[in-house]
Backbone bond lengths (Angstrom), bond angles and torsions (degrees), N, CA, C in turn:
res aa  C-N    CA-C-N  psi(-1)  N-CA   C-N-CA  omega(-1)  CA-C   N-CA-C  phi
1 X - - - 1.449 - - 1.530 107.80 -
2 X 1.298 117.98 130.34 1.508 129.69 -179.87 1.255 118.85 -105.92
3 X 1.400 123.09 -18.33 1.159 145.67 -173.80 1.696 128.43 -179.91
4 X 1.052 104.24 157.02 1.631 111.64 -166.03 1.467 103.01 -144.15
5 X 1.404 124.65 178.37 1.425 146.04 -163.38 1.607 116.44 -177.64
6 X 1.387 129.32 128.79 1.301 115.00 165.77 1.408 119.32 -156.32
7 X 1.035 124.18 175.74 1.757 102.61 -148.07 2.270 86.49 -162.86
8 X 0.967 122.86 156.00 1.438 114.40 162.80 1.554 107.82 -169.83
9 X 1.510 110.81 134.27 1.066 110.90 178.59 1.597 135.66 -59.42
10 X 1.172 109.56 154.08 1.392 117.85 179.12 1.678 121.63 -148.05
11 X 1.729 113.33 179.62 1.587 98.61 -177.61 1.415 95.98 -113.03
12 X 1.637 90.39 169.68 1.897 99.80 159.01 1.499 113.24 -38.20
13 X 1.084 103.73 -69.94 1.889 106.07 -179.10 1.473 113.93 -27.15
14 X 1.167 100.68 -73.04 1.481 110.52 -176.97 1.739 120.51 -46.71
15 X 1.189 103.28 -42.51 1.721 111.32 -177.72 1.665 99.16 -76.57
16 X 1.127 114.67 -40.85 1.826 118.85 -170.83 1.505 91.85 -64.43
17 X 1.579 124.39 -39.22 1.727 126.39 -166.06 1.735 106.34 -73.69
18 X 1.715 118.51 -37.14 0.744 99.93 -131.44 2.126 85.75 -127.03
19 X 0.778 97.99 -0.46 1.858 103.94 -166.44 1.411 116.37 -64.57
20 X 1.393 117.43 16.16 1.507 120.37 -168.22 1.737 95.52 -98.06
21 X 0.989 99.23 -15.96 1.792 86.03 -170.88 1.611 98.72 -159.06
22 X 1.606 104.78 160.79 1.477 129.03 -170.35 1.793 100.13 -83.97
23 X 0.900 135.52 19.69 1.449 146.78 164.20 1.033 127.62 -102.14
24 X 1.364 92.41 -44.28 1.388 110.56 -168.96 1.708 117.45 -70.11
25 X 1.909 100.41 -54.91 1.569 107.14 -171.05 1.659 96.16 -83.62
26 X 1.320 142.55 15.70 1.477 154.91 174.84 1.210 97.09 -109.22
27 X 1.815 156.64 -12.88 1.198 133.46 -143.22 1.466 112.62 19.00
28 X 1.287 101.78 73.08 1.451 98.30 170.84 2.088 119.99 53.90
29 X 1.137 96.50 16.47 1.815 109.01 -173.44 1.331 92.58 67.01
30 X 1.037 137.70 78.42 1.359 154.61 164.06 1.303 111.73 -140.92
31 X 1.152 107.06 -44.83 1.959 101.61 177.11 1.717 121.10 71.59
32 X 1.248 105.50 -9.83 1.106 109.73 -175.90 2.080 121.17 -69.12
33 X 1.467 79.97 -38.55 1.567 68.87 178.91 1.447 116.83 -118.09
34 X 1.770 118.15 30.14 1.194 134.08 -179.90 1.674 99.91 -110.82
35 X 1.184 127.01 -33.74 1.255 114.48 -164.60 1.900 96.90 -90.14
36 X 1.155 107.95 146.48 1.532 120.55 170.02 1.524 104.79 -155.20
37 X 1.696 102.23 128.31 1.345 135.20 -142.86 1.669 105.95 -70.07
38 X 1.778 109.91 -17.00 1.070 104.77 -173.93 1.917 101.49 -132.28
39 X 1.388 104.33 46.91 1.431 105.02 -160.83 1.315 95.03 -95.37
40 X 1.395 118.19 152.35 1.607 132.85 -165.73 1.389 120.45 -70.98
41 X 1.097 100.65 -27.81 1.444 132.14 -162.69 1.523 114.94 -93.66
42 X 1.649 128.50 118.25 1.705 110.64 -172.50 1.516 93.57 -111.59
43 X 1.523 109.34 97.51 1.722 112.73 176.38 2.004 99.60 -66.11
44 X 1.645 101.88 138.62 1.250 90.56 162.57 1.711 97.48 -96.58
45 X 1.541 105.58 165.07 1.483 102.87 178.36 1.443 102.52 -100.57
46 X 1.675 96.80 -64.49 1.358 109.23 -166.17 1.439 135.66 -158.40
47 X 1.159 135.73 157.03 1.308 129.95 -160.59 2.073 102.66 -137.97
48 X 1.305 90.88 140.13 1.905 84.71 172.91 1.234 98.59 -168.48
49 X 1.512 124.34 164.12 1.176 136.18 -172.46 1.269 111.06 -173.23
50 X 1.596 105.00 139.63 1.267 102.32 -146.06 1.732 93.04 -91.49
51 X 1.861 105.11 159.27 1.104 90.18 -148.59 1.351 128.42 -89.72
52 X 1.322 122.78 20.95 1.645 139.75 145.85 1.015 127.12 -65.79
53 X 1.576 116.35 -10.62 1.324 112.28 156.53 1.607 134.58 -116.67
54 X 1.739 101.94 25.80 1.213 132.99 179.61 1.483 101.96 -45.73
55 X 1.048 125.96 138.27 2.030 108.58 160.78 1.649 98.21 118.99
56 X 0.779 110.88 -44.94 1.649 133.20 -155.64 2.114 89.34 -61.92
57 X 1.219 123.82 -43.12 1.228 137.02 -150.37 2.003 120.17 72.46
58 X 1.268 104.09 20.74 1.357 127.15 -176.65 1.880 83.71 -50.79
59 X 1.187 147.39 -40.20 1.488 131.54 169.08 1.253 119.24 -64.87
60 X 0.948 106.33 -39.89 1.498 115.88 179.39 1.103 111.27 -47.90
61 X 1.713 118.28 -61.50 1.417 128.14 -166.19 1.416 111.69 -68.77
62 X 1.157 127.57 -0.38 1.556 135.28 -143.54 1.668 92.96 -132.17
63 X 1.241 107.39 -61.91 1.570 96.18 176.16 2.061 112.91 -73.81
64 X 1.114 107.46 -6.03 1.679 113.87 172.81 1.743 103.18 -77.33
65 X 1.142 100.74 -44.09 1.598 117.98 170.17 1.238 134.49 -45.34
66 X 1.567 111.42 -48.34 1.429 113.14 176.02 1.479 99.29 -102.66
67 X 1.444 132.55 4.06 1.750 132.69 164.92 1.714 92.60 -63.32
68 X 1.321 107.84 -67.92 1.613 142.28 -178.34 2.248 87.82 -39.06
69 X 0.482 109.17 -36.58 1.870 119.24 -171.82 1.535 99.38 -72.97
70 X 1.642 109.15 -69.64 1.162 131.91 -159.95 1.337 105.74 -55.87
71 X 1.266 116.14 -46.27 1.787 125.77 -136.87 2.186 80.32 -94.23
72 X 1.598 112.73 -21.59 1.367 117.33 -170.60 1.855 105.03 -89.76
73 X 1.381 97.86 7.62 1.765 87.96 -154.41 1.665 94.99 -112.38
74 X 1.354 107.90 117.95 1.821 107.82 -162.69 1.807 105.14 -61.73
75 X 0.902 107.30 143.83 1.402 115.31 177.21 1.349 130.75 108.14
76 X 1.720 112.64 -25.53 1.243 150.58 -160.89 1.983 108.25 -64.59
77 X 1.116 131.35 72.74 1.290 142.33 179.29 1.775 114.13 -66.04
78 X 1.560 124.10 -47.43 1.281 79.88 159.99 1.551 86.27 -161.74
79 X 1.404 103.87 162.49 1.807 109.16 179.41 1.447 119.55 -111.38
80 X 1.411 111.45 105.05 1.449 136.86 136.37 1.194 150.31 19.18
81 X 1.328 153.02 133.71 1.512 138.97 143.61 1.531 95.89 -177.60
82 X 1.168 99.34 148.23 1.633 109.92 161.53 1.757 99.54 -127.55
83 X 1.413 98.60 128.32 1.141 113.19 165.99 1.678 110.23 -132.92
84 X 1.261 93.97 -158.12 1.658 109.70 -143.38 1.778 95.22 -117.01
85 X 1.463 121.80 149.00 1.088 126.37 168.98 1.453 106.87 -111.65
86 X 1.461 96.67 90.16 1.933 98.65 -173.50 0.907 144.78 -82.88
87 X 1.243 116.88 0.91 1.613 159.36 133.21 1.344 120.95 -20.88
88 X 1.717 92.71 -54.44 2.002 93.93 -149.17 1.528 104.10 -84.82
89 X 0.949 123.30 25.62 1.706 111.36 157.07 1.490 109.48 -91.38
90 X 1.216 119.68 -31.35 1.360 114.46 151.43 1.358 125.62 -22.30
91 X 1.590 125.08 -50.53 1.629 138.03 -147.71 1.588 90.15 -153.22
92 X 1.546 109.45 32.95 1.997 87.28 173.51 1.096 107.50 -68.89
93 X 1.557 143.77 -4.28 1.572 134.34 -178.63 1.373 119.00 -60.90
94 X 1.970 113.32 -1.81 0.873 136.91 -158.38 1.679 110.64 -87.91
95 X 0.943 137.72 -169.58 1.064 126.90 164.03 1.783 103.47 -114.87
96 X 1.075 143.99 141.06 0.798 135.66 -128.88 2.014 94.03 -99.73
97 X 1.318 96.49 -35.82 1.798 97.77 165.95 1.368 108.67 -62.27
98 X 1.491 143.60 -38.19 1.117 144.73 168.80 1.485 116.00 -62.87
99 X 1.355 123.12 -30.12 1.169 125.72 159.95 1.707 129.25 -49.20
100 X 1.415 99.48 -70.30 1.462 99.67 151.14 1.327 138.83 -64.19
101 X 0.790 123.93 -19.79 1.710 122.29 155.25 1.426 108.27 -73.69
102 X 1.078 146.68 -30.33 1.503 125.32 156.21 1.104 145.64 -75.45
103 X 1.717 98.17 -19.45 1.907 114.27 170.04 1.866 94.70 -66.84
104 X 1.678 104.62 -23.45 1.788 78.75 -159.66 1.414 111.55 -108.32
105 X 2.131 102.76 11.12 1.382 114.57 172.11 1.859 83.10 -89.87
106 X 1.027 144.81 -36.47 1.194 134.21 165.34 1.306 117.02 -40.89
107 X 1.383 156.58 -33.89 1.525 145.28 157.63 1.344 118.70 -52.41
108 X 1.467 116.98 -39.72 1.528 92.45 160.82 1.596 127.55 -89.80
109 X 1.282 124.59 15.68 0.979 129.64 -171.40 1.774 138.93 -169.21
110 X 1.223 104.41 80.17 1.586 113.52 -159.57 1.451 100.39 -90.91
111 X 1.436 105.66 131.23 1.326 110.17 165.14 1.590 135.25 -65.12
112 X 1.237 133.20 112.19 1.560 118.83 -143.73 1.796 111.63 -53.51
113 X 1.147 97.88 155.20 1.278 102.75 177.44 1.363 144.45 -54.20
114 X 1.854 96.93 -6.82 1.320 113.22 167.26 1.256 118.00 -94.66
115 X 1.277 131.07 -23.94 1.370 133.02 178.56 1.211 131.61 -15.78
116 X 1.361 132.51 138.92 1.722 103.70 177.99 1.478 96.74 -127.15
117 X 1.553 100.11 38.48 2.091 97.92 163.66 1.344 95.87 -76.76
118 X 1.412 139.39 152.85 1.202 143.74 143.98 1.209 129.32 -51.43
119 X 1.173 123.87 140.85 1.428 119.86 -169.91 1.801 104.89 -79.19
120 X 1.002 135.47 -8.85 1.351 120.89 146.22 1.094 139.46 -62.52
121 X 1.341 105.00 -8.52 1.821 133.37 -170.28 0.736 117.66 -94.72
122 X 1.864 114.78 -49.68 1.432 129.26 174.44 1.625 112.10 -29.32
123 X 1.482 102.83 158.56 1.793 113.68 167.16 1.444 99.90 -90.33
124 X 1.316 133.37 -31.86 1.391 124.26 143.48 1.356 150.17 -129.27
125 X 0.861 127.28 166.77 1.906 133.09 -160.33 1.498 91.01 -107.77
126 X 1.395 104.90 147.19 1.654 115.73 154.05 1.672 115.80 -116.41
127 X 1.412 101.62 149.88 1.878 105.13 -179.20 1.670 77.27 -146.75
128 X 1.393 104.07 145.00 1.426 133.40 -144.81 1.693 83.94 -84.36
129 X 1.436 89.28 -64.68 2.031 130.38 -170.46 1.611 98.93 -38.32
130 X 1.511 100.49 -58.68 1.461 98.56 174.96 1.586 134.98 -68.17
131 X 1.482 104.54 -43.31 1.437 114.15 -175.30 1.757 102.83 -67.46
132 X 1.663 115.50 -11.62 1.567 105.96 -159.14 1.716 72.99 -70.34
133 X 1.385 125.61 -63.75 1.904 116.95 -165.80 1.130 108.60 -38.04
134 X 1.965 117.70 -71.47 1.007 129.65 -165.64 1.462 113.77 -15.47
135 X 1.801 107.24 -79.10 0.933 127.07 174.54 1.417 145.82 -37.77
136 X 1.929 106.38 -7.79 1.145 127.59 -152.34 1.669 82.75 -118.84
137 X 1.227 150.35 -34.25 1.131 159.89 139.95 1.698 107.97 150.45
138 X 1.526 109.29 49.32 1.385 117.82 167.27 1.238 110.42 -92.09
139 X 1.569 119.95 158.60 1.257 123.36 178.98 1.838 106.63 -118.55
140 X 1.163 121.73 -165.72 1.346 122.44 -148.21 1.674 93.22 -137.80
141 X 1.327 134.08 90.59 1.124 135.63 179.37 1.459 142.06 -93.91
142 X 1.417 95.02 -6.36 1.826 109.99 176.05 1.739 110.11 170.65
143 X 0.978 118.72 130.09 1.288 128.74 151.34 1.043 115.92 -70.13
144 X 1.779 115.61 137.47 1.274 124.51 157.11 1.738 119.24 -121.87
145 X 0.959 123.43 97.80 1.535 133.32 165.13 1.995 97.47 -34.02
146 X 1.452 94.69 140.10 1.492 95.87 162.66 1.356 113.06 69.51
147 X 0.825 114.80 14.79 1.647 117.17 -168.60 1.509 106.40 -79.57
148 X 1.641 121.41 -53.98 0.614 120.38 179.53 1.527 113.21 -129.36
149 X 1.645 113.33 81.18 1.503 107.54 -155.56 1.549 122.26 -70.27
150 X 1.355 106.33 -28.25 2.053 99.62 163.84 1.495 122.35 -61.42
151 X 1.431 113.80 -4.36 1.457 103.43 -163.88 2.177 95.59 -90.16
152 X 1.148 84.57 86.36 1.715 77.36 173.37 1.391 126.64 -58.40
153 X 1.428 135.89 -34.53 1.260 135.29 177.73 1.474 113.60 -63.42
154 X 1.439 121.58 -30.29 1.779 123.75 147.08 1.424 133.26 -71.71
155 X 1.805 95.24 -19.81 1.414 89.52 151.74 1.519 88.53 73.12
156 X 1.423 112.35 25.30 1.760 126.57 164.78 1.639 101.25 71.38
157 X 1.409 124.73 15.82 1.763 100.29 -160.61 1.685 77.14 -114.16
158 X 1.360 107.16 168.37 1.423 143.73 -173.00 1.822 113.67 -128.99
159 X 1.276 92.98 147.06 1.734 90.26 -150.80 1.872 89.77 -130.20
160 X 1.460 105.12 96.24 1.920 92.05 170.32 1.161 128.65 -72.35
161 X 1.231 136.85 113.85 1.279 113.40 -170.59 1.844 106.23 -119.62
162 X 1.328 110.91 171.97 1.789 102.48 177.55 1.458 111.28 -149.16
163 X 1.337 107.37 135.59 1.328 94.73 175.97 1.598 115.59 -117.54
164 X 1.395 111.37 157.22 1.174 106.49 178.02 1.716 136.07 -52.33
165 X 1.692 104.09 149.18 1.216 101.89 -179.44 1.531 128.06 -80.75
């Protein structure tokens, strides 16, 4: 195995109860009492690949895959993910809404690679983590502080994002 992906349904209730933290909408990475078989909702969880086969877009194809699942699976109202802004410890001086609004004024517009504005300077920032959704045609629906408080390169915050059905 080079890579994996996994995603499991859930309801409004449950995501409205439980979206404050990475424990919480995981039961603790147990899944057991988050997933329900006929839930409206197609959470993605997660994507990884091991890292020799980095490059390949082996995420790409995998999170296109279970969109490609979701958008096929009757009942399915809307699709999911919380991810991570892995970037912003780079620029936490930022405000963290200002943060994301510049990684995603950054998709239309990267400053060339030679530049010697600083990337604190820049009118926009790039985060890899984010632009992989962005770019895929997800949108950016709420911050959560604390979500995931060991993850220092987010700087603990949690990022909902959804993409269309």
């Amino acid at each position: 195995v080079v890579a994996c992906g996994s995603a499991q349904r859930i309801t409004s209730g449950f995501l409205q109860e439980n979206r404050s933290s990475y424990n919480a909408i995981t039961d603790e990475d147990r899944f057991t009492a988050s997933h329900t078989p006929d839930g409206e909702i197609w959470q993605l969880i997660g994507v990884a690949a091991a890292p020799e086969a980095r490059g390949l877009k082996l995420g790409r194809k995998l999170v296109d895959q279970q969109l490609a699942n979701a958008r096929g699976t009757p009942g399915i109202r809307r699709i999911i993910g919380f991810t991570r802004p892995a970037g912003y410890h780079r620029h936490a001086g930022l405000p963290i809404d200002e943060y994301l609004q510049r990684v995603s004024a950054g998709l239309n517009h990267r400053p060339p690679s030679s530049s010697r504005i600083p990337a604190e300077k820049a009118d926009s920032l790039h985060d890899a983590v984010l632009a992989f959704h962005l770019r895929a045609g997800a949108r950016i629906v709420s911050v959560h502080p604390g979500f995931r408080p060991n993850d220092r390169d987010a700087c603990g915050y949690g990022v909902l994002i959804e993409y269309p059905v």
